[in-house]
N, C-alpha and C positions, 0 to 999 in steps of 0.2 A: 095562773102561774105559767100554765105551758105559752101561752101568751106573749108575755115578760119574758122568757126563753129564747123565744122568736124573735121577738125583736133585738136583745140582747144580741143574738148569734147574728142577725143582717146586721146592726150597726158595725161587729166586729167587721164582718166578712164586706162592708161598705169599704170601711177604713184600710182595711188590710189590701185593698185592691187600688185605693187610693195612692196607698205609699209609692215611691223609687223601686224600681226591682235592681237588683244587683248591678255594678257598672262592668260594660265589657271590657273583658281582660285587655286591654291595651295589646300591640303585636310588638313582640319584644326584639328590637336589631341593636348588634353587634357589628363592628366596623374596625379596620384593624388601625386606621387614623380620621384626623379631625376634619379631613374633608367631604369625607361620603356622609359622613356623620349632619354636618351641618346642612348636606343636602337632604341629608332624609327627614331631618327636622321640618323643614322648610316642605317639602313635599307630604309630609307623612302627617304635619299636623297635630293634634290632640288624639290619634289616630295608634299615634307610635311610641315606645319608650326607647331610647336611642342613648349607646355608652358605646364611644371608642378607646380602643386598647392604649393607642398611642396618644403622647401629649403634642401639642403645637408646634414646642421648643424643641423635640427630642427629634433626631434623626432617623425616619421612618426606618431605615434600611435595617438596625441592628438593636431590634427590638426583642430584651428575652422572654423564652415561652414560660411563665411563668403559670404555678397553678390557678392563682387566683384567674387569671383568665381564661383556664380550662374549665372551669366551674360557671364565670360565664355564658361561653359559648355552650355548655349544657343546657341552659337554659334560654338559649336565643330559640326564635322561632326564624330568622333572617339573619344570615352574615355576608355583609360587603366587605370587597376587597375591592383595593385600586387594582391588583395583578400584574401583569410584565415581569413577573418573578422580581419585586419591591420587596413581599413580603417572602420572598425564597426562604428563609434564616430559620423561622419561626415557624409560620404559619401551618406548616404538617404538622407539628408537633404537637401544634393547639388544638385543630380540629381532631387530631387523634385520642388523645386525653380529656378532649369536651365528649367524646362517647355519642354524641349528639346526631343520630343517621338525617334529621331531619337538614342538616345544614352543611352535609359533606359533597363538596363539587357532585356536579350531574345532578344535583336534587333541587327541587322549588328552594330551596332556603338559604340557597348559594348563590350569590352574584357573585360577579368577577366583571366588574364595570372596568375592565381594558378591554373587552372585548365590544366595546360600546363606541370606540373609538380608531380613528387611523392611527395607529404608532408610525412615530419617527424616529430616525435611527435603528432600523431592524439590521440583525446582523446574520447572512450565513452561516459562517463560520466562528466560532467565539472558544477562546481559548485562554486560562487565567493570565498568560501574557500580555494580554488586553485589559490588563484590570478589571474592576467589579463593573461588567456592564452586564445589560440584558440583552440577548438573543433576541427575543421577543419585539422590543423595542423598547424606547424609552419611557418610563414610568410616570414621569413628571409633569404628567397631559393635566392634570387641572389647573394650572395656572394660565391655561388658554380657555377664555370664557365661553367658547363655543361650545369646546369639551365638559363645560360646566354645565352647559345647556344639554348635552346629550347625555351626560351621569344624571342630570336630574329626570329627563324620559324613562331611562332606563328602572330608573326606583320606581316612580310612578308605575311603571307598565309590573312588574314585579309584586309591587305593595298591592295591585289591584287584582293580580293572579291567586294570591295566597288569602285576600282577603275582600271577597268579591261585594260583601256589600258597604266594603269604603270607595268603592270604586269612583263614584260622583266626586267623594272630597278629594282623593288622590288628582281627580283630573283636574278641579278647581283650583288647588291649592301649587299642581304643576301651572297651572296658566296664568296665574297672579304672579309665581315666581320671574317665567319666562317673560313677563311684560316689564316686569322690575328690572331686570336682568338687559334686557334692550334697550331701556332709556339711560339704566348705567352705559353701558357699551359704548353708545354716542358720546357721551362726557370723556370717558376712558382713552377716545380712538382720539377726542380734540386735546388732552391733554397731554397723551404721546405723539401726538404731530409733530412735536419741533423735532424729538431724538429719532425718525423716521429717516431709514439709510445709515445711521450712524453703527460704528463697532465697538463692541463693548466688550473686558474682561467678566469670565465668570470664576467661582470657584472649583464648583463642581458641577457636570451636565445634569444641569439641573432646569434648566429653561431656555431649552432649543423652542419649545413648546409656544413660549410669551414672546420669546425675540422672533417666530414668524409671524405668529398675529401684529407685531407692532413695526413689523417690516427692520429690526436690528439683525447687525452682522455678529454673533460670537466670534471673536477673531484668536481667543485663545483660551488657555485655561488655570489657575493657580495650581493644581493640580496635574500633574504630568499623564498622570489617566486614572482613570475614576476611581476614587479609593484609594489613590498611592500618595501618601505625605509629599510636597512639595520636596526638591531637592534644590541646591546650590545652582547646580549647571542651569535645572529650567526654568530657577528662578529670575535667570540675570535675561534669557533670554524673553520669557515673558513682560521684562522689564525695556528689552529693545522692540519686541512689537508697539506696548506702548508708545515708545518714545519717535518711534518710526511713523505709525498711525495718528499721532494724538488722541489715543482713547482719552477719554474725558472720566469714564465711570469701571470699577470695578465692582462686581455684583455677586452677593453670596449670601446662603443664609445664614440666621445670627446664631445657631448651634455651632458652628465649625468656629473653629481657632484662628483668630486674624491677626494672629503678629506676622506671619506672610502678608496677607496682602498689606496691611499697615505698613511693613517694609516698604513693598512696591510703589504704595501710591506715595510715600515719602521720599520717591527715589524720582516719581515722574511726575507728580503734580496731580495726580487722578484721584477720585473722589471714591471712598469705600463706603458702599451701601450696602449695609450687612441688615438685613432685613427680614420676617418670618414670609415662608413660602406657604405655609400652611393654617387655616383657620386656628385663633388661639395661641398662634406663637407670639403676639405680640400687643398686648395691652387696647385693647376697644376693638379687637381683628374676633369680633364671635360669629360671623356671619360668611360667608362664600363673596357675598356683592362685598362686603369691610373688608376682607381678603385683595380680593383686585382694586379695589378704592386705595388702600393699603400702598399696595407696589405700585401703583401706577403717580400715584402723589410723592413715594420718596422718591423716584424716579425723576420724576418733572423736578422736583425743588431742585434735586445733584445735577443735574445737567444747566439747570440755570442759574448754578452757583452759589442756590441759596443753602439756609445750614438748615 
């Protein structure tokens, strides 16, 4: 009997060692829009569980701090931010009510991926008579694929601090990104070759960013200054640079109100390309590389007059 005991107890204790042991808790990030989000997908792998605040379609800037996302960020172990004070509005509000010490600027669990990058547009002096801009600089850096390239380092180097034994996958799955990311580029750079040197309207500064990587002039704006409703007077004259210049293309994203520029380009001939600037604004755009694939293909077709 004691025997059959023995055996009994090794077969279990066989088995039981045989099994799965528990799966590691996945590293939980929080993002306060769809682009840091899709990078850290892409870098972070089966590695990370990743949910941003913001939708695609929605205007990052005027995001509210709602509780459901304090309850979130309670539970992140990682919160990225684009920063430039984008998320100014909100953002204290959230990390204040997420309670969460683990994730409050100055600590491992806080990125702030502007600081990852050169801002353009930094201002001195800023005062609300300058409409909603940032001090800092301009917010708008991911739609320049470089700066995609340097927020995806940044996670990497990050996801590999807080969680040292993904560190191999974090670097592998940066480096398959980054090579993905280069043979796009070449495609990107031949595809904007023709609109190279040209000037183009935007709606809101929203891509000083992509008009230097593609070597375009912004020569003006739907907007009279960031955040201020288009008015009569700047409309007629945004309507004379046009017509002076031959802009060909008015450029905006597809959340803002386009019976402005609809006017304009009905008034000069120009082509409105209202299109998502951010991962998920717009139908098959789930990815950073379908982002820039994205703008750069509606771009080419409006400039060659296709629909």
């Amino acid at each position: 009997m004691k025997t059959r005991t023995f055996l009994l107890a090794a077969g279990f204790a066989a088995t039981a060692l045989s099994l799965p042991g528990p799966a590691a808790a996945k590293i939980s990030i929080v993002t306060t829009t769809q682009d840091p989000a899709a990078l850290a997908r892409a870098v972070g792998g089966d590695r990370v569980d990743v949910l941003a605040l913001a939708k695609g379609f929605q205007d990052p800037h005027f995001l509210e701090a709602k509780p459901s996302y304090m309850v979130k960020l309670n539970h992140a172990d990682l919160v990225i931010v684009v920063g430039l004070e984008l998320e100014a509005g909100y953002l204290g509000a959230i990390l204040a009510g997420g309670h969460n010490e683990r994730v409050m600027p100055g600590q491992a669990g806080f990125l702030d991926l502007g600081s990852s990058i050169q801002p353009l547009e930094v201002v001195s002096v800023a005062d609300r008579s300058q409409g909603d801009i940032h001090p800092s600089g301009n917010p708008h850096y991911w739609v320049d694929p470089e700066n995609g390239r340097l927020m995806a380092r940044a996670i990497a180097s990050r996801l590999s601090a807080i969680d040292a034994d993904g560190k191999s996958v974090y670097s592998a799955n940066l480096a398959a990104f980054e090579k993905k990311l280069s043979e796009r580029e070449v495609e990107w750079q031949k595809r904007m070759a023709p609109l190279s040197g040209q000037a183009i309207v935007t709606f809101h500064r929203s891509w000083p960013y992509f008009a230097k990587r593609y070597n375009l002039t912004v020569a003006d704006y739907i907007e009279p200054k960031p955040g201020i409703p288009p008015t009569p007077a700047h409309t007629l004259e945004v309507i004379q640079t046009i017509q002076t210049r031959a802009i060909k293309i008015i450029l905006m994203e597809s959340f803002y109100d386009r019976r402005v520029a609809d006017f304009v380009a009905a008034k000069t001939g120009a082509k409105v390309v209202a299109i998502a600037n951010s991962v998920g604004g717009d139908d098959g755009v789930d990815t950073y590389i379908d982002l820039l694939d994205h703008i750069t293909t509606a771009l080419a077709k409006a400039f060659a007059g296709e629909t």
